[in-house]
C-alpha positions as CSV (number, residue, x, y, z in Angstrom):
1,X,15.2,120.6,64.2
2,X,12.0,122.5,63.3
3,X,11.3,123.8,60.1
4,X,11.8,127.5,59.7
5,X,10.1,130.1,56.6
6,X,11.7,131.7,55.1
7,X,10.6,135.5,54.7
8,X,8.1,136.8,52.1
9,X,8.9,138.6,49.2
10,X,7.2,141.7,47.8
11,X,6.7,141.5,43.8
12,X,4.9,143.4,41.1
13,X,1.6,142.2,40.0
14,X,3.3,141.2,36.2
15,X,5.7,139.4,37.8
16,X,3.3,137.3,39.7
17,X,0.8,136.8,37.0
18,X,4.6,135.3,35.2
19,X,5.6,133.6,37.8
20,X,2.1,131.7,37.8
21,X,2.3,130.5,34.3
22,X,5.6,129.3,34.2
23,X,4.5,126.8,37.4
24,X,4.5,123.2,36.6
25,X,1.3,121.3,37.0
26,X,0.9,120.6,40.7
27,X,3.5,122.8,41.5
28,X,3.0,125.8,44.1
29,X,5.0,128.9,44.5
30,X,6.1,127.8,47.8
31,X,7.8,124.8,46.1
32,X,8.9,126.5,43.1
33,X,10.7,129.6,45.6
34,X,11.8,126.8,47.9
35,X,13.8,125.1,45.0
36,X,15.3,128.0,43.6
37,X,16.9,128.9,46.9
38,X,18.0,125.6,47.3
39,X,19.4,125.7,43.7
40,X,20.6,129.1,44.3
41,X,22.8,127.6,47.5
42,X,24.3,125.0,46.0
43,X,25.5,127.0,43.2
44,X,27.3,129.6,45.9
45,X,29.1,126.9,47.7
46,X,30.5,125.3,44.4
47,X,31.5,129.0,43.2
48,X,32.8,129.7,47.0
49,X,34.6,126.0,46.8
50,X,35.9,127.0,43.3
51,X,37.5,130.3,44.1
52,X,39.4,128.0,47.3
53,X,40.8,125.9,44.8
54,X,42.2,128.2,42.9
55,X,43.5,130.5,45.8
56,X,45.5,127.5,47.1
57,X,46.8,127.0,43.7
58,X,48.0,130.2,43.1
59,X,49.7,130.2,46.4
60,X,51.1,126.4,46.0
61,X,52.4,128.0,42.4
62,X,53.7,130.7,44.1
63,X,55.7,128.6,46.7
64,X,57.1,126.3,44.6
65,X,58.3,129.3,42.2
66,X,57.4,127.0,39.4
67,X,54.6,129.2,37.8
68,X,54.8,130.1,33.7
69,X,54.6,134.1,33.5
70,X,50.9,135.3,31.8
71,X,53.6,136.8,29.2
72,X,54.3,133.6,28.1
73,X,51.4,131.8,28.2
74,X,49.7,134.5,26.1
75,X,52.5,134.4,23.6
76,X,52.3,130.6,22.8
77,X,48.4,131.0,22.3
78,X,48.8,134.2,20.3
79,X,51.3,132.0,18.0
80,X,48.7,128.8,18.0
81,X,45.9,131.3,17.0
82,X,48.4,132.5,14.3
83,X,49.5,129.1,13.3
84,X,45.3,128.1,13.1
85,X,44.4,131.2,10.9
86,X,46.8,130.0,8.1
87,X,45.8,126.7,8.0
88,X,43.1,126.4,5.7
89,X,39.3,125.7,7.1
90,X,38.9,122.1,7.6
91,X,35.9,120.5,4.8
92,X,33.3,118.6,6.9
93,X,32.5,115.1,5.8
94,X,31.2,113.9,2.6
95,X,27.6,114.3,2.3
96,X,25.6,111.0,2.6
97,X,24.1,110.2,-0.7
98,X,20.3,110.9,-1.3
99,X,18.0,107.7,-1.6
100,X,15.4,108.4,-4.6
């Protein structure tokens, strides 16, 4: 398969004079606008996977009828935040003793 371009991109003069100082040594925009596309992809298809996932679990829940209503999930962390706020704030540990 040949390599393809990908298609240049008009910017302001600030932001190239910015996006020349933050390159790496050696580094060209080319390879710096090559890698944030790539980094860019990756992170779409793990959010695109992510969102899959949790469709199918919603709908497996939703089959099975075995789901907790959002009314009660919200109450039991409303009563653990409750419970935490009386509790008195945990001390940290002992301060290590100065050497003089």
């Amino acid at each position: 398969m040949k390599d393809a371009t990908i298609p240049p991109v008009r910017v302001s003069a600030e932001f190239r004079a910015e996006l020349d100082k933050a390159l790496e040594e050696g580094e060209t925009v080319a390879a710096l606008v090559e890698k944030a596309v790539s980094s860019e992809l990756l992170r779409r298809r793990a959010q695109g996977e992510f969102v899959r996932r949790g469709l199918a679990a919603i709908a497996r829940t939703q089959q099975a009828g075995d789901g907790i209503p959002a009314e009660v999930v919200l109450a039991k962390l409303e009563a653990r935040l409750a419970a935490a706020s009386r509790k008195p704030a945990r001390k940290s540990a002992a301060p290590l003793a100065r050497k003089e």
